[in-house]
Structure formats: structure tokens, C-alpha cells
N, C-alpha and C positions, 0 to 999 in steps of 0.2 A: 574943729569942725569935722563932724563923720564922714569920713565917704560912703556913696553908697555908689554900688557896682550894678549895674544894670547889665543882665545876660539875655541877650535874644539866640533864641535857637530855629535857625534858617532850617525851614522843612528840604529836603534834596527835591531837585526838578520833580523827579520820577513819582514820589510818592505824591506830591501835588496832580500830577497828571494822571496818577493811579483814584487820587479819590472824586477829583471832576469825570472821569470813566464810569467810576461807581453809580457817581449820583446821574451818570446820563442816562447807565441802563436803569438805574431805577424810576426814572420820569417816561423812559420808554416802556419800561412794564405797567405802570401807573395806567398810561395814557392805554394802552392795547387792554386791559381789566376793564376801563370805561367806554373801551368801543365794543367789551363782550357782552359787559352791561347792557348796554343800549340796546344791543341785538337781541339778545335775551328777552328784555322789555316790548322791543317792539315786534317779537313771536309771540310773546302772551297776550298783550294788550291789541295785536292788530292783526293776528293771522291765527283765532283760535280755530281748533277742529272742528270740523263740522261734527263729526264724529262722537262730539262729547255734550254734555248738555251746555246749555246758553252761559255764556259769560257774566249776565248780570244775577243769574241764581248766582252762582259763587258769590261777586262784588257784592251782594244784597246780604248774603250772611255775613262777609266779611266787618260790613259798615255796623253788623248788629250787635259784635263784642268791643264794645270800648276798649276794651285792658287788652286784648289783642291786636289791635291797630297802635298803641302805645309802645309795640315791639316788632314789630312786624307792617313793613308794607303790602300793600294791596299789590303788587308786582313781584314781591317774597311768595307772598300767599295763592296768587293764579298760578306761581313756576310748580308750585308745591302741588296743586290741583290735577298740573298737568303729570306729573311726576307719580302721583297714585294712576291716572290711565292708562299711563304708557312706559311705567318701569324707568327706571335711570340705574349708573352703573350698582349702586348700592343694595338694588331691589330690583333687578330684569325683569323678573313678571310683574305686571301692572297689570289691572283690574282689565282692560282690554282682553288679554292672554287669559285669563278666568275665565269670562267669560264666555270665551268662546272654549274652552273647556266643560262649561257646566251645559253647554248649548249640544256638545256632540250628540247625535243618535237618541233624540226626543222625536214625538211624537209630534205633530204639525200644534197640536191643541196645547202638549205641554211647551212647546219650542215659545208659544206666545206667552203664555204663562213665567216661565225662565227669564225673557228677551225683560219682561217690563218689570218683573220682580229685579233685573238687576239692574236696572235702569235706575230705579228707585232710589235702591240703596246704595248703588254708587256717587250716587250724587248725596246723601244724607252721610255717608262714611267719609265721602272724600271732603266736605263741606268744613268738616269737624276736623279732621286728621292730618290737614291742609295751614292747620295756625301752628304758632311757633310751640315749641316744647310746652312752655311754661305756662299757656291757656290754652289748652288741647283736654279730653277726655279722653279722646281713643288715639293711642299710641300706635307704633310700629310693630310691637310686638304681638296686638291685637288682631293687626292687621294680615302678617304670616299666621297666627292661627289660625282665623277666618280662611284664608286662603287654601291649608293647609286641609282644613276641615270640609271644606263644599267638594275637594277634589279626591278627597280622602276613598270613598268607595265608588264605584264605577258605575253600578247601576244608576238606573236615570230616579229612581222614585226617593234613592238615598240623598242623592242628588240634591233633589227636589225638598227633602225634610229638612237636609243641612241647613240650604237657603233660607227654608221659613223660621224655623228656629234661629239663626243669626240675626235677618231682619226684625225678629221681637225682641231679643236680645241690643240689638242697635238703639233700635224704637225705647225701651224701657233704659239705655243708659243715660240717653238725650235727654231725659222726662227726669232721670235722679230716682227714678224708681229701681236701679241697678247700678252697684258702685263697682267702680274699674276694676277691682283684685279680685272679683267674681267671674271674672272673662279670664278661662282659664281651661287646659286640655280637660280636666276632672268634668267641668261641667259638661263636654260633648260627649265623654263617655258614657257621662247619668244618662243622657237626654236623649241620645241618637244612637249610643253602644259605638261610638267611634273611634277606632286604637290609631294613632298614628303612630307611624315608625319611627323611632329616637332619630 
């Protein structure tokens, strides 16, 4: 008859007490990420700015790409809304800080002109730019050259040609009348003669 040897190998107290430690602070960070969560949710979903356009333009475009709600919640995609207005660590200037860059030292007529033109397209940029990677058309890098470009010369009328030129350029990418690798520093130099600084 074989014997068979049966060996148990007793864990020491410590290292038992070391891995219930582990798993407590990891149930404790769990739980603090789901209370960041929720907060986060309930700033987008319940305390939006007045400051910005209405919440349900965003949720209205949102609901109108299927394959981006497939990847992306509607609470992903307001954070990302608010996040083109108002900069976050990644990108500090958000469209707020533009804006009131392209606004300086106009005229009352063009100040109205400026105010709604980028009213406009802030909300058709950020509307788009706001979905996950992977059903987006206008990316981040788009978005610094736009940025880049409306602030690029000083005067107010350059200003002013930047914007209109960008906003056709928006308008015609939305439409598929303009494919993304066309949004590029070369074309504001054709178009406007605008050198930005490496």
C-alpha cells in the first residue's frame, strides 16, 4: 500500500495579517473612487454652469451616436464637456480662457459678433470632442491648434478671420466635407498667413 504524505504549509500570523491589511486598504480606496464618482456625477448631472450652454444640447447629441454611447456614458461625456470649457490638469486653457482672449479690446459691434460666434462653436466643438477616442472626429490635437491659431496674432480683425475660418472649417468637418488630416498648421498659413511658434 503507497503512502502518500500530505504537507500543509501554515502561512506565519504576520503575513496573513499583512494580506487582510492589503485587501482592507484596497476596499477602502474602492469605496473613496465611488464616492469620487458620485460626486463627479452629481456636478455634471446636477450643478451644471450656467455659464455654459444647456445640458440637454450636449445629452441630445450625445443620445444621437449610438457607437458612442456603446463606449462611453452620458456622465463620461458631460465630465468631458465640461472639461473643454474649463481646462483640467491636462489642458488648463479651456475654451472659457479663449474666449475671453479673443474678446479683449473689440469694438462693442465686433465684442457681439466674437461673443456669439464663439458661443456657436463652442458648443458644435465641444459637442464632437467630448466622445470617447474612438468615435470622435475632432481630436485634441485639433483643438490646441484652434486654440493656438484664433490667439496667434493680436490684432482684433486677425482675430476675427481666425474664428471665421475655424468655424467653416468645423462646419465642413461635421458635414464630411473636410477629413481630419486636413486640420493642420499648413492650412492656417495658406488661409490666414499665420506662423505659430514651434
Amino acid at each position: 500500500m503507497p503512502l502518500s504524505l500530505s504537507i500543509t504549509v501554515q502561512q506565519p500570523a504576520f503575513m496573513k495579517q499583512r494580506w487582510h491589511a492589503m485587501v482592507r486598504q484596497l476596499a477602502v480606496m474602492l469605496s473613496l473612487l465611488s464616492i469620487l464618482s458620485a460626486c463627479s456625477s452629481m456636478r455634471v448631472l446636477e450643478r451644471w454652469p450656467e455659464s455654459l450652454p444647456e445640458q440637454h444640447h450636449f445629452l441630445s447629441y450625445y443620445r444621437e451616436d449610438a457607437d458612442n454611447q456603446l463606449v462611453q456614458t452620458d456622465v463620461q461625456y458631460l465630465t468631458w464637456v465640461l472639461r473643454f470649457y474649463e481646462g483640467w490638469e491636462l489642458m488648463p486653457t479651456g475654451w472659457q480662457n479663449i474666449e475671453e482672449n479673443m474678446l479683449f479690446d473689440l469694438t462693442e459691434q465686433e465684442h457681439l459678433l466674437v461673443r456669439g460666434q464663439m458661443a456657436e462653436l463652442g458648443a458644435l466643438i465641444s459637442a464632437e470632442w467630448a466622445k470617447d477616442n474612438s468615435a470622435r472626429l475632432i481630436d485634441s490635437a485639433m483643438l490646441s491648434l484652434w486654440g493656438s491659431v484664433m490667439q496667434a496674432d493680436f490684432a482684433s480683425q486677425a482675430r476675427i478671420a481666425a474664428l471665421t475660418q475655424i468655424d467653416a472649417d468645423v462646419r465642413a468637418l461635421l458635414e464630411g466635407e473636410l477629413v481630419p488630416l486636413t486640420i493642420n498648421e499648413q492650412r492656417y498659413v495658406d488661409t490666414l498667413g499665420v506662423l505659430l511658434e514651434p
